[in-house]
VONUZA-212143 format. One record per atom (N, C-alpha, C, O): residue number from 1; residue in three letters; x, y negated, z negated. Coordinates in steps of 0.2 Angstrom, whole numbers. Example, Ala and Ser with C-alpha at 12.3 -4.5 7.8 and 13.67 -1.06 7.14 Angstrom:
   resi   resn       X       Y       Z
      1    ala      66      28     -39
      1    ala      62      22     -39
      1    ala      66      16     -39
      1    ala      71      17     -42
      2    ser      64      11     -35
      2    ser      68       5     -36
      2    ser      64       0     -39
      2    ser      67      -6     -40
***
This chain:
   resi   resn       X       Y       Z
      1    unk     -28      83     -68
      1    unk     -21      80     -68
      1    unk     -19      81     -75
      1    unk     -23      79     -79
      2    unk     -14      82     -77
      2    unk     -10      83     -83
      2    unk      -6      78     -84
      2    unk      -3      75     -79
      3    unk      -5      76     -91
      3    unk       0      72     -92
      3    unk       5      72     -87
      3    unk       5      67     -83
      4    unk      10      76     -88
      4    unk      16      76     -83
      4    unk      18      76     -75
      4    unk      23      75     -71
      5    unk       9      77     -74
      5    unk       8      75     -64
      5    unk       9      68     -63
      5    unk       5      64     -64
      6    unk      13      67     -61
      6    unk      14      59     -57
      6    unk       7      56     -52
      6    unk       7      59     -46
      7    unk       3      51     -54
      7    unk      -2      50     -48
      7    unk       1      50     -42
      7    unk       7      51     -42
      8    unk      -2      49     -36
      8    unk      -2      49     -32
      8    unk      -2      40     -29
      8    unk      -7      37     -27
      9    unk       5      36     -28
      9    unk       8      30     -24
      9    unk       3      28     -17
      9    unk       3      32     -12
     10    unk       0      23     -18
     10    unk      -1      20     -10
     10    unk       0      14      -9
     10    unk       1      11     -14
     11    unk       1      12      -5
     11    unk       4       5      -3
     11    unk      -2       0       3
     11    unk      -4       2       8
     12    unk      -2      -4       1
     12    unk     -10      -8       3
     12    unk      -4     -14       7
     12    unk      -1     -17       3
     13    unk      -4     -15      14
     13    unk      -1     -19      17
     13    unk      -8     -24      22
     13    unk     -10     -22      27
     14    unk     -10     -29      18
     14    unk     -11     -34      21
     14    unk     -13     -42      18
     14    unk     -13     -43      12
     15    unk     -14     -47      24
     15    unk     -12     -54      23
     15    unk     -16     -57      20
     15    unk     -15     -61      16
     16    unk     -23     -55      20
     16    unk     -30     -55      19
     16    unk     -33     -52      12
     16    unk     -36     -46      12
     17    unk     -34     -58       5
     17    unk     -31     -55      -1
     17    unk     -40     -52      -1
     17    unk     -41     -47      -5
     18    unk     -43     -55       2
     18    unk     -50     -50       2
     18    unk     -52     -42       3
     18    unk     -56     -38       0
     19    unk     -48     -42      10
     19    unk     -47     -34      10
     19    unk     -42     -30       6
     19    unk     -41     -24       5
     20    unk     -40     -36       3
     20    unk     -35     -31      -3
     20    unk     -38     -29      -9
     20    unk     -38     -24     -12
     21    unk     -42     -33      -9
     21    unk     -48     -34     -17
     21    unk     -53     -26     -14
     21    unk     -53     -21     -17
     22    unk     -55     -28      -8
     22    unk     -60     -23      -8
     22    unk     -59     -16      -7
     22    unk     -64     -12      -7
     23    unk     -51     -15      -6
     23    unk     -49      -8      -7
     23    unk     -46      -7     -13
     23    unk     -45      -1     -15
     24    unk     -44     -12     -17
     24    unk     -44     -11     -24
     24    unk     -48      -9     -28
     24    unk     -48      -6     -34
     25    unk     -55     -12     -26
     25    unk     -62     -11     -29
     25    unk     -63      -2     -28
     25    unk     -65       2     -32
     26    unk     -62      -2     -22
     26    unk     -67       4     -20
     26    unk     -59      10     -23
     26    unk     -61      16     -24
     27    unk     -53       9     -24
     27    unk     -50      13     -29
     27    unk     -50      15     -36
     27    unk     -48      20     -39
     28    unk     -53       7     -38
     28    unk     -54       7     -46
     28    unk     -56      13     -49
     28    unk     -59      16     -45
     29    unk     -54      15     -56
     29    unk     -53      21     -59
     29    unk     -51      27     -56
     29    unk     -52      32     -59
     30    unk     -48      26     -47
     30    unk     -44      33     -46
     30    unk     -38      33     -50
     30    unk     -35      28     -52
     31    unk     -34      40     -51
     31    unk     -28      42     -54
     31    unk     -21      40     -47
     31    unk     -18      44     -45
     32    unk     -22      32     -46
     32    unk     -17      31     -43
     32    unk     -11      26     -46
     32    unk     -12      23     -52
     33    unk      -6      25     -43
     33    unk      -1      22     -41
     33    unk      -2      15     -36
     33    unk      -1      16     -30
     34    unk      -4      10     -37
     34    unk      -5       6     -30
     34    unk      -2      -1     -30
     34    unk      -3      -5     -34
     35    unk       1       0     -26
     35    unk       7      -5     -24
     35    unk       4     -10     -17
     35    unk       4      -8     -11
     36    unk       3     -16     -19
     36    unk       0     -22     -13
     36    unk       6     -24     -11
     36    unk      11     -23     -14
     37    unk       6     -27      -5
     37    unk      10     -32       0
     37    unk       6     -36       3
     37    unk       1     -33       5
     38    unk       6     -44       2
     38    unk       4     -49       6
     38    unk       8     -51      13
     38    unk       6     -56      14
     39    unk      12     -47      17
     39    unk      16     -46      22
     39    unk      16     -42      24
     39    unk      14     -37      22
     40    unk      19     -42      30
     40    unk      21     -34      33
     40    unk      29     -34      32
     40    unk      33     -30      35
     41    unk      33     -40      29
     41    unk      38     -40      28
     41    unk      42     -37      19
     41    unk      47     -35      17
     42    unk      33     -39      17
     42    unk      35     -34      11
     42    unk      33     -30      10
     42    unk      36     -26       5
     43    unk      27     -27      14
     43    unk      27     -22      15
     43    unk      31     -15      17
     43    unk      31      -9      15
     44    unk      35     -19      22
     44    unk      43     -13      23
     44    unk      48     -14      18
     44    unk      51      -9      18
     45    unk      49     -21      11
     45    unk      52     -16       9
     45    unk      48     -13       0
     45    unk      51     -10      -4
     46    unk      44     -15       0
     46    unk      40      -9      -5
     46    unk      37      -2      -3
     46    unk      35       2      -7
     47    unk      39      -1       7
     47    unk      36       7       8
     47    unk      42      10       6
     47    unk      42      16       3
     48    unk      50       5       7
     48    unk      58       8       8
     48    unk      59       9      -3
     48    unk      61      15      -5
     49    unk      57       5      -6
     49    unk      59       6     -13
     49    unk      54       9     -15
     49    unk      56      14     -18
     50    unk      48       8     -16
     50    unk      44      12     -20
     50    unk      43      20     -16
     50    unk      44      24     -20
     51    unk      41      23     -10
     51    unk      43      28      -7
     51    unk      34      30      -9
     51    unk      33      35     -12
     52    unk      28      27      -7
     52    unk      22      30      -5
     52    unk      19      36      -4
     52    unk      22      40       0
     53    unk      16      37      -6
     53    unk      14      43      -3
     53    unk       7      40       5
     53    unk       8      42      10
     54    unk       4      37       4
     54    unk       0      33       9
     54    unk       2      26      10
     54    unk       4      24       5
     55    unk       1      21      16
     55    unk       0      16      16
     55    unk      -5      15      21
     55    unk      -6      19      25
     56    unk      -9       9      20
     56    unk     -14       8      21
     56    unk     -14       1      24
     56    unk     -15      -4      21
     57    unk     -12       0      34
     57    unk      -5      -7      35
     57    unk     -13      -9      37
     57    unk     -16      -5      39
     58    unk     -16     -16      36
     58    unk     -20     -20      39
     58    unk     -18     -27      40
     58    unk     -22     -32      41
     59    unk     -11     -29      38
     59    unk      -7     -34      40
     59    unk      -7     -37      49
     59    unk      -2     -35      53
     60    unk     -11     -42      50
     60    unk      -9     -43      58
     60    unk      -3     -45      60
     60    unk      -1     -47      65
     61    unk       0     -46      54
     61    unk       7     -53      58
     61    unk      11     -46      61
     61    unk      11     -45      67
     62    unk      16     -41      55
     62    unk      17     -36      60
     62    unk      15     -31      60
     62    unk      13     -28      54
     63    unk      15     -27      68
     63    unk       9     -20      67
     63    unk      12     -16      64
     63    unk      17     -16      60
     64    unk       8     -10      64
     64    unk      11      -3      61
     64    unk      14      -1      65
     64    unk      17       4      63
     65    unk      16      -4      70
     65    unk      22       3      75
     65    unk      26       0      75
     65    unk      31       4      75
     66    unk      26      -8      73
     66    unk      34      -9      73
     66    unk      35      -9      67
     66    unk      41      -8      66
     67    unk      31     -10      61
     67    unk      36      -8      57
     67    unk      39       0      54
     67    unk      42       3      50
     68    unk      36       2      57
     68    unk      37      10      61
     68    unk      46      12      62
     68    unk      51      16      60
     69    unk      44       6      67
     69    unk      50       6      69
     69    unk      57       5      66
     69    unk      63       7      67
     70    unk      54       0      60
     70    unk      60      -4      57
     70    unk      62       2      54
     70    unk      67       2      50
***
């Protein structure tokens, strides 16, 4: 990657700040952009503003389909 490649954005949706730790852990020193949500409410709108390139939804409160949907 070169100076002027923009990393590569993911977006971490879930309520459960341990599995958030543990896929923070296991990204540590990638060339990323990584954007958490403790919600699936914030998670929709950090997928809508920040524009990811992955999200990675493990939030039970709402699923992946429905915020799919929204």
């Amino acid at each position: 990657m070169t100076a002027t490649d923009v990393p590569p954005r993911i977006l971490i949706i879930d309520d459960q700040m341990d599995s958030v730790a543990l896929l923070l852990s296991y990204f540590k020193g990638q060339p990323l952009d990584i954007l958490v949500a403790l919600s699936g409410e914030d998670g929709l709108r950090k997928a809508i503003g920040g524009r990811p390139d992955a999200i990675f939804h493990l939030a039970a409160i709402v699923s992946g389909d429905r915020s799919l949907d929204r």
